[in-house]
C-alpha positions in Angstrom: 0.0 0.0 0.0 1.0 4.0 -0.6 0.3 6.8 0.7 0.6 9.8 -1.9 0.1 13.5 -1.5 -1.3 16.3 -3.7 2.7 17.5 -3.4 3.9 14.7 -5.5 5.5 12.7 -1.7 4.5 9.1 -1.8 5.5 7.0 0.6 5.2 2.9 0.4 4.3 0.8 3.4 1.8 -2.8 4.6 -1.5 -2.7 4.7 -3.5 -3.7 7.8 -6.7 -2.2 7.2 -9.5 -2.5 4.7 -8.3 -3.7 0.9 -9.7 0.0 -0.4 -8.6 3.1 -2.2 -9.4 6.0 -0.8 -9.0 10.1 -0.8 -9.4 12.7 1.4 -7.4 15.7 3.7 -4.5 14.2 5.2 -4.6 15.3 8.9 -2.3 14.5 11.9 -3.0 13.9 15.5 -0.5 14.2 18.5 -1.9 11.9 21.0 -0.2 8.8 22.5 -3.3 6.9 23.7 -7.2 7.3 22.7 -7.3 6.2 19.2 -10.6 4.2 19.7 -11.7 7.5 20.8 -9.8 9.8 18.3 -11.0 7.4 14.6 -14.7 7.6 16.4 -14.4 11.2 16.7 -17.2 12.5 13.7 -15.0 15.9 13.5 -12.5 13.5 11.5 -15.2 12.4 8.8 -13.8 12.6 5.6 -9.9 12.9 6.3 -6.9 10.6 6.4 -5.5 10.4 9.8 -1.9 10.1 10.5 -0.8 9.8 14.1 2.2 10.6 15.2 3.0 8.1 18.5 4.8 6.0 16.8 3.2 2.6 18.2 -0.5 2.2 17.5 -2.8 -1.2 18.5 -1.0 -2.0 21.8 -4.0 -1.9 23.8 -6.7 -3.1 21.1 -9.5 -2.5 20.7 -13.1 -3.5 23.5 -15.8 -4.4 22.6 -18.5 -3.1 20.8 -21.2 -1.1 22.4 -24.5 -1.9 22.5 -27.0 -0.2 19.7 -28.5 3.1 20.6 -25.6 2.9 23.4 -23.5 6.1 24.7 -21.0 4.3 26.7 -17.5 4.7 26.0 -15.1 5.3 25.1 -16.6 5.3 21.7 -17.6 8.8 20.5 -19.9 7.7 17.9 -21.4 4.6 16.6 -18.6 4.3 14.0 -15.7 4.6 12.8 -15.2 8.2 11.0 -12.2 8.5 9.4 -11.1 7.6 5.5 -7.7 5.8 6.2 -5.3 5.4 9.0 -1.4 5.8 9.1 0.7 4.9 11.2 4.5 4.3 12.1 4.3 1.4 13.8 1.1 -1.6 14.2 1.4 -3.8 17.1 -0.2 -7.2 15.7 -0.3 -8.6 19.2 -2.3 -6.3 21.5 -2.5 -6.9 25.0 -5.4 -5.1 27.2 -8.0 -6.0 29.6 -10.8 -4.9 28.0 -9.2 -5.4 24.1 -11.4 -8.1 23.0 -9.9 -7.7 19.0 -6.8 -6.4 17.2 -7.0 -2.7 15.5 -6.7 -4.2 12.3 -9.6 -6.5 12.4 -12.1 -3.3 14.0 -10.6 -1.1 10.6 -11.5 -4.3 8.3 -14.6 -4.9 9.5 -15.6 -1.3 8.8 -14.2 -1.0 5.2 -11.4 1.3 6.6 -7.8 1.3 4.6 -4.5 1.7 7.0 -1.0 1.5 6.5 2.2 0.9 8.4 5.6 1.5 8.1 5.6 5.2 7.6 7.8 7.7 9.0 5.0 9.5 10.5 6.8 12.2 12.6 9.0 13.4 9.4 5.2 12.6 7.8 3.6 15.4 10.1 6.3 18.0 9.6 5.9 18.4 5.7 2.2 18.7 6.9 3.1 21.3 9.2 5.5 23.1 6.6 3.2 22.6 3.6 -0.6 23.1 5.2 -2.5 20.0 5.4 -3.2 18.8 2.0 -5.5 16.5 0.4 -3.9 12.3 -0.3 -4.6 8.7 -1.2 -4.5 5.7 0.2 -3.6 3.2 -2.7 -3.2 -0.6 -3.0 0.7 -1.2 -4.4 0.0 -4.0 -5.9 -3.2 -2.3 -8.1 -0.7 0.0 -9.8 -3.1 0.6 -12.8 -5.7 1.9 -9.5 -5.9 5.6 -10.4 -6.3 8.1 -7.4 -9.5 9.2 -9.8 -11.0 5.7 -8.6 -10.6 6.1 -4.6 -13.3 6.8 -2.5 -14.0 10.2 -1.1 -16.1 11.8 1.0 -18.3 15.4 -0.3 -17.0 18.2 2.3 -20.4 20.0 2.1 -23.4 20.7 3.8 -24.0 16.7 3.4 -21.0 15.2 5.6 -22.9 17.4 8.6 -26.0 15.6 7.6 -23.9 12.0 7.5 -22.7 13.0 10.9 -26.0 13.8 12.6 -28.5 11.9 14.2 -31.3 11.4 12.0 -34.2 12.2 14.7 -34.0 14.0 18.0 -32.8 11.8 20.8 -33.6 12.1 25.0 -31.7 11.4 27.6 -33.0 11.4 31.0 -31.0 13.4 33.5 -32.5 15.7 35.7 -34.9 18.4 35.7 -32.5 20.9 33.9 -32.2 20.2 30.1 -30.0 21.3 27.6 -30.9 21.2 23.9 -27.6 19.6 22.0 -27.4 20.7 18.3 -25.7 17.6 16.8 -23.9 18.5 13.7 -21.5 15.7 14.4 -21.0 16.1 18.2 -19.1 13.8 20.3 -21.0 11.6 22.7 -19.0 12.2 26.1 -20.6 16.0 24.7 -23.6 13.8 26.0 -22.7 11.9 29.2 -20.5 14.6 30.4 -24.0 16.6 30.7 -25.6 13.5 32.6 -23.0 13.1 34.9 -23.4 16.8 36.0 -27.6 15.7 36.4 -28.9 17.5 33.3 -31.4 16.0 30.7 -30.3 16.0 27.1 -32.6 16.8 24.1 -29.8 15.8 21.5 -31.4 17.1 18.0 -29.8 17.1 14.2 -28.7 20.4 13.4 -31.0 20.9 10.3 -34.2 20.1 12.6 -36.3 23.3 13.2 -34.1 24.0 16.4 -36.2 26.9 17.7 -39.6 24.6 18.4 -37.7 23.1 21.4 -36.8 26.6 22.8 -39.8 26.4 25.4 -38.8 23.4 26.8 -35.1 23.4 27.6 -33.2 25.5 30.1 -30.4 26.3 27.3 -28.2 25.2 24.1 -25.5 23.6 23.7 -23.7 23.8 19.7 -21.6 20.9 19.4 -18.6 19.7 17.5 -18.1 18.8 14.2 -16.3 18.4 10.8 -15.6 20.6 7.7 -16.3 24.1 7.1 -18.5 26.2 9.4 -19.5 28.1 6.6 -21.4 25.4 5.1 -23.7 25.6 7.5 -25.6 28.8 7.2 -28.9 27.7 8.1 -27.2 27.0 11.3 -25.9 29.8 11.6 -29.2 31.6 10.6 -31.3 29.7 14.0 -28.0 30.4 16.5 -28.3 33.9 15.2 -32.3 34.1 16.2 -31.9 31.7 19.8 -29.0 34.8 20.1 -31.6 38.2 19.5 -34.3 36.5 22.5 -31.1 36.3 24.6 -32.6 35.0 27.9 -31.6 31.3 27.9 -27.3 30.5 28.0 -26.0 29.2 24.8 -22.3 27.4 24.6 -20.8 26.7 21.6 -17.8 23.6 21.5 -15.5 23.5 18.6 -17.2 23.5 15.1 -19.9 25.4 17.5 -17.9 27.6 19.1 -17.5 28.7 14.9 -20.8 28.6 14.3 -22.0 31.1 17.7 -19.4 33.5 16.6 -20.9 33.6 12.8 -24.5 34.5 14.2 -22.6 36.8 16.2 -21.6 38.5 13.2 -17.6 37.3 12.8 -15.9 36.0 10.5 -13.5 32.2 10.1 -10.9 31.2 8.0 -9.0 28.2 7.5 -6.0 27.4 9.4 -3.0 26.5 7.9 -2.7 22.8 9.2 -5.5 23.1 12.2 -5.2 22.3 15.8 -5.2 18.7 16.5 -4.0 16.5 19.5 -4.2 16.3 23.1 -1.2 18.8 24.0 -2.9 22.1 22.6 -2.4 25.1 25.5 -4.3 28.0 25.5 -4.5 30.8 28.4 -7.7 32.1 29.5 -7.3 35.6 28.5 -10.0 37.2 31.6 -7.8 35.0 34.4 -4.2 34.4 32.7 -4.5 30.7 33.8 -3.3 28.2 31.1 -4.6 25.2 30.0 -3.8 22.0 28.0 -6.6 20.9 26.1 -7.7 18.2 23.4 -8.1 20.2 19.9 -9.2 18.8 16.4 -10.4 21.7 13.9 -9.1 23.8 10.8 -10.9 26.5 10.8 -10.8 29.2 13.1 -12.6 32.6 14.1 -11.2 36.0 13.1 -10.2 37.8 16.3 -10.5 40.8 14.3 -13.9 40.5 13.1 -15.4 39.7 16.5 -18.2 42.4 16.9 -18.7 44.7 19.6 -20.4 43.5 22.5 -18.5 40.3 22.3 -14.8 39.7 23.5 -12.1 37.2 23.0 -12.0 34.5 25.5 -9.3 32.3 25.1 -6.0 32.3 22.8 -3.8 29.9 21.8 -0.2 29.9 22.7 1.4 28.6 20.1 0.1 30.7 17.6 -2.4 33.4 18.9 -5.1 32.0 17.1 -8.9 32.5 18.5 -9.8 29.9 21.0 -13.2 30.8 22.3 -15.2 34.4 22.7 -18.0 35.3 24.8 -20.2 37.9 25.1 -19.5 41.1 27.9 -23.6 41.0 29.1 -25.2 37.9 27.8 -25.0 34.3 28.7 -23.4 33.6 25.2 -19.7 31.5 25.2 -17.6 29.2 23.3 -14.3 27.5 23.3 -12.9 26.2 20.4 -11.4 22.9 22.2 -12.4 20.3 23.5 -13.7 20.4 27.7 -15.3 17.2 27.2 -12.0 15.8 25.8 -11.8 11.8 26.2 -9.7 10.2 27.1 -8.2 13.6 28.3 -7.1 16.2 29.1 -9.5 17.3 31.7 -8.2 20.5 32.8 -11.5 22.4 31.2 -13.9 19.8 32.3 -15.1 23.3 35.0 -16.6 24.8 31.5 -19.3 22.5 31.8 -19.7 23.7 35.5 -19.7 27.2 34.5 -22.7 26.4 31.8 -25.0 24.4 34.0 -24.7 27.2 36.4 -25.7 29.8 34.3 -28.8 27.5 33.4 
């Protein structure tokens, strides 16, 4: 199997996924544990995922969840990604809970990976040259043109791929929070139940504003691809916004979308955030955090409109990570607080929300 990028790089190395070609953005991840959680993750729909720790399948892989199930430490029902790459596959994994290899989860999904691939050297020509659209490509199908892999549409429909098809309830408490799902994470879900709230988890191209009576506030998930394709979104955040009694928090992808109703402006990132190491300082405290990131787009600090402020920042480059507004319940971060398997340090965000409920 190869790997080849848009640049012209191809690299060769084994197969020990699915026996597919595929295409889509090639992406990189930081983490050294959580890749159940991290190929589960719907914000990676559509893109090749190369991880940089360089040995992957140690631990296996548990056992499936139950249908209709949030447990974890599955984020979704599925696996997300195009293709996998990675340094180096353990064949033998060795876990309590692993009850099958990597390898045989990725195949039984249709999922391509290889092995054998620099991934480090693989993650800084990503870094230097933006992340770029590539193929996974069987070696010994030579006459397989990249034209014949399969890809995934980055439009309005991989939102629609990513969402849950009706509104879902889950039993908490006597608060509830109205989740917009356009591909959000389930520990998004259990990470309100644990705190004693009910969830009313809806798709975000339902008729959002018909459950405004009934829940306490909103909640804008996380999510893949460009926040820009979603301007009927953006349209129902920017009327929940103008009745401005109930708190709304926005998570990644949503954290996008709140600040687009508010009238900003994103752009694409270079390469994104991605990984568990991201730090970002609190700009109204000065305390830093690490936190668990996987986006690339990002909101235009300068476009921010007035009445709102800049929340968080990111160290390593400044970037936007969150804004909130100076007299109304309105907030978002653009990483991730419900971050599994971790960091926790921002976990207090959901704290801060059900408060304000």
């Amino acid at each position: 199997m190869r790997l080849t990028l848009d640049d012209g790089t191809s690299l060769r190395g084994v197969s020990f996924g699915a026996n597919r070609a595929v295409h889509g953005e090639v992406v990189f991840n930081t983490a050294m544990t959580g890749y159940v959680e991290t190929l589960t993750d719907p914000s990676y729909r559509g893109q090749i995922l190369v991880l940089t720790y360089p040995s992957i399948g140690n631990y296996g892989v548990p056992a499936a969840r139950a249908p209709q199930s949030i447990e974890g430490p599955y984020e979704s029902a599925e696996i997300q990604v195009q293709g996998l790459v990675v340094q180096s596959y353990c064949e033998q994994h060795s876990h309590h809970a692993g009850l099958r290899s990597l390898g045989d989860w990725l195949k039984s999904q249709g999922i391509p990976a290889i092995s054998g691939i620099d991934t480090r050297a693989l993650t800084r020509r990503l870094r230097e040259h933006g992340t770029m659209p590539g193929y996974l490509l069987q070696s010994q199908g030579a006459h397989c043109a990249p034209e014949t892999a399969d890809q995934v549409d980055m439009t309005d429909e991989v939102f629609r791929s990513v969402a849950p098809a009706t509104t879902q309830r889950y039993a908490g408490g006597d608060r509830r929070v109205l989740l917009v799902d356009a591909g959000a994470k389930d520990n998004i879900v259990r990470s309100l139940l644990q705190r004693g709230v009910s969830v009313l988890r809806a798709p975000w191209h339902d008729d959002l504003l018909q459950y405004w009576d009934e829940v306490d506030g909103v909640l804008i998930g996380n999510g893949p691809g460009d926040p820009s394709n979603l301007s009927p979104l953006v349209e129902q955040v920017r009327q929940m916004l103008s009745r401005g009694d109930k708190p709304v928090f926005g998570i990644c992808l949503g954290n996008q979308i709140l600040a687009l109703a508010a009238g900003a402006r994103t752009y694409k990132l270079p390469y994104g955030h991605r990984g568990v190491n991201q730090p970002v300082q609190d700009l109204l405290t000065r305390r830093s955090y690490i936190t668990s990131q996987n986006h690339g787009y990002a909101v235009d600090d300068d476009s921010i409109p007035e009445g709102w402020e800049s929340w968080f920042v990111n160290i390593n480059d400044g970037s936007n990570e969150g804004l909130r507004s100076r007299s109304k319940p309105f907030m978002g971060v653009q990483f991730h607080p419900e971050a599994c398997p971790g960091p926790t340090d921002t976990a207090y965000l959901f704290d801060d929300f059900i408060n304000l409920l």
